[in-house]
C-alpha positions as CSV (number, residue, x, y, z in Angstrom):
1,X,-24.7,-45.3,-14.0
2,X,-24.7,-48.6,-15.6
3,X,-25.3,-49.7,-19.4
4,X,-29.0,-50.6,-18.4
5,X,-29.5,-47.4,-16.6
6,X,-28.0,-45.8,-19.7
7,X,-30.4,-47.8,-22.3
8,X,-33.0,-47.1,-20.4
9,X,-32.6,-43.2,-20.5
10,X,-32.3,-43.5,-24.2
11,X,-35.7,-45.5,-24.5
12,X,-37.6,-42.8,-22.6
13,X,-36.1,-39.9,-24.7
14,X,-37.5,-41.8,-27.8
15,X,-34.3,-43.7,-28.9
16,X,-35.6,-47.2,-30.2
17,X,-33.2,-50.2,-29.9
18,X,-30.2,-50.8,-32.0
19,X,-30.5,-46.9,-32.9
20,X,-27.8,-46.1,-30.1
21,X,-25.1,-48.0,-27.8
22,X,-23.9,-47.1,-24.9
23,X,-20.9,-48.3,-26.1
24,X,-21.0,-45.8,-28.5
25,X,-20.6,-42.8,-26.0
26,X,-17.8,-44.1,-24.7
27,X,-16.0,-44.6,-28.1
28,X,-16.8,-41.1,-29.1
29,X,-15.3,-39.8,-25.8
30,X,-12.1,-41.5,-26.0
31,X,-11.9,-40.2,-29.8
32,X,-12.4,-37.1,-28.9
33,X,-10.5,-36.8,-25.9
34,X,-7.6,-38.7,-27.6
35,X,-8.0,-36.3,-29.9
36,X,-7.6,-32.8,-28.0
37,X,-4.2,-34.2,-26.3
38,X,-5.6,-35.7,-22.6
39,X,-3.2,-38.1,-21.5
40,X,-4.1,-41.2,-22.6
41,X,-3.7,-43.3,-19.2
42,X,-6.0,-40.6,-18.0
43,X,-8.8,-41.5,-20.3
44,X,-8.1,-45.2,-20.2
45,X,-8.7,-44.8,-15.9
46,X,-11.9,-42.6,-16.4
47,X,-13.2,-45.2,-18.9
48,X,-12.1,-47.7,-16.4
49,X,-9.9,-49.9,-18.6
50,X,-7.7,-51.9,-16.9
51,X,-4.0,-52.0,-17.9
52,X,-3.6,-54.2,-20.4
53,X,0.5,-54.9,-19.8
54,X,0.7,-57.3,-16.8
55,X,4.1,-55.6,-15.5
56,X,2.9,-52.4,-15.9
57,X,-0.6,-53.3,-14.2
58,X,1.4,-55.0,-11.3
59,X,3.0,-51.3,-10.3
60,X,1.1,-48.6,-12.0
61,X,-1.9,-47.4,-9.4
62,X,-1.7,-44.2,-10.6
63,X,-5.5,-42.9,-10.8
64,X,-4.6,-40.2,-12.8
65,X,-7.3,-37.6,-10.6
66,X,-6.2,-34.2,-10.8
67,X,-5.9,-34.5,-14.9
68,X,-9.3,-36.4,-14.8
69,X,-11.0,-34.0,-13.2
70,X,-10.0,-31.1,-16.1
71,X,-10.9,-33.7,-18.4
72,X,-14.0,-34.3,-17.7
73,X,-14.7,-30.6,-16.8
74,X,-13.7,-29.7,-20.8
75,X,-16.1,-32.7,-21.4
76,X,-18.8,-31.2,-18.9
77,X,-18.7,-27.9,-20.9
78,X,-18.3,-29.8,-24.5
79,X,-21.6,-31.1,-24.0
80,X,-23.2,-28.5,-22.4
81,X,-21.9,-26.2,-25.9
82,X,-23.8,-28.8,-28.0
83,X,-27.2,-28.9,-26.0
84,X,-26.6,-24.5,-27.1
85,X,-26.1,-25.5,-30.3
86,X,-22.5,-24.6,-30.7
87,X,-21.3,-27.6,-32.5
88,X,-17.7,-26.3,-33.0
89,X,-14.7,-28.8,-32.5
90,X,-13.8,-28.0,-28.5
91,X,-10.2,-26.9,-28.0
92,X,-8.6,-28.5,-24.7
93,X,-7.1,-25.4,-22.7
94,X,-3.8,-24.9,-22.3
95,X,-2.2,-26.7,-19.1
């Protein structure tokens, strides 16, 4: 979906402008992920950052899938505890 797609979901749910970013769900998504132990290169593909070392970006294809696809699960059922009201701090399971 792109930012504009994503601004204007928020404008139809009643978000008025400069109230919310979409920049501002990705921040909070690397925080937390960072936080609960993903592998950073795994976020930094699934937020799709480029790598910012040239050498490293010359041989590093790695996507990263089979991690990103538990990721975004635990994210998938993180937000789906919020819209239940469970606003606990999710716990990443164990590998």
């Amino acid at each position: 979906m792109s930012g504009n797609g994503m601004l204007a979901a928020l404008r139809r749910m009643g978000f008025e402008r400069g109230v919310l970013t979409v920049h501002g769900f990705r921040s909070t998504a690397s925080t937390l992920l960072n936080e609960q132990g993903w592998h950073p290169d795994a976020i930094e593909r699934q937020l799709a950052h480029s790598e910012r070392d040239g050498v490293r970006a010359a041989y590093n294809y790695a996507e990263y899938l089979p991690e990103r696809r538990k990721m975004m699960q635990f994210w998938s059922d993180y937000l789906d505890n919020l819209r239940a009201g469970n606003t606990d701090a999710p716990v990443k399971p164990s590998a």
